[in-house]
N, C-alpha and C positions, 0 to 999 in steps of 0.2 A: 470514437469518443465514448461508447458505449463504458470501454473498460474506465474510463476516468468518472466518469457519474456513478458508477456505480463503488468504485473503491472512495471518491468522494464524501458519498454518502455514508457509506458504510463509519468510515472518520467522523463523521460529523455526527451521525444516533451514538455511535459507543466510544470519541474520548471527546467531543464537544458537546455532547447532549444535547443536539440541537438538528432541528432540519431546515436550516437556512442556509443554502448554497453560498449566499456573500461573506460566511464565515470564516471561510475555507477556500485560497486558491489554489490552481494545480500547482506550481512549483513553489507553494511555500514548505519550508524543513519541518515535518516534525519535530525532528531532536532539538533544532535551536530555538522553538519557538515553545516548547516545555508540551507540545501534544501528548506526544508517545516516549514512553520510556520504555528501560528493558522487557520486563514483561508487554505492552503493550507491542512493542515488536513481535514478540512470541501470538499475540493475538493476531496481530497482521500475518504471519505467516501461516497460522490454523485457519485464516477467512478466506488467504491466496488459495490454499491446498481445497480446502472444502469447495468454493466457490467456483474457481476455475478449473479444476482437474485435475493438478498439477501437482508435483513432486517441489519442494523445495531443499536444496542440498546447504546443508551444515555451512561450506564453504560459499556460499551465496547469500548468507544472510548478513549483506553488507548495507552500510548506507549509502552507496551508491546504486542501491535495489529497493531498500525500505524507507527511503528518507521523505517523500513527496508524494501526490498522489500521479505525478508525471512520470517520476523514477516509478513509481510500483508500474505503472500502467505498462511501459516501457519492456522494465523485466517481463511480466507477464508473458506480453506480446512476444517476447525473443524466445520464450519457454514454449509457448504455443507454436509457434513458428519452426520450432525443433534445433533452434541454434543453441551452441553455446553462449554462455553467460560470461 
């Protein structure tokens, strides 16, 4: 749960401006809920890369990877884990 609080948060200081956990649940959408847009994707992918270690590939920047803080958590862990995506 580590990686969820912390991508969590990370959503909520820079597109909610806020550090109230009730703001934000883990499988709510980004996209449909008007959070993150294209470039803010682009940010989520620069905080996944910087933060966790990780490599994110062109062809994985889907929203079935960036849409949620369940989905990001998810990818991570299968990037971590050395599977594919």
């Amino acid at each position: 749960m580590i990686l969820e609080t912390s991508i969590r948060s990370y959503v909520l200081r820079n597109f909610l401006f806020t550090d109230d956990d009730g703001q934000l649940q883990n499988d709510v959408s980004f996209l449909e809920e008007g959070i993150v847009d294209s470039t803010g994707v682009l940010e989520l992918v620069m905080f996944v890369e910087e933060t966790f270690d990780i490599a994110v590939e062109d062809e994985e920047i889907l929203p079935e990877n960036f849409d949620s803080v369940a989905q990001l958590a998810r990818y991570v862990q299968t990037k971590r884990d050395g599977k594919e995506v």
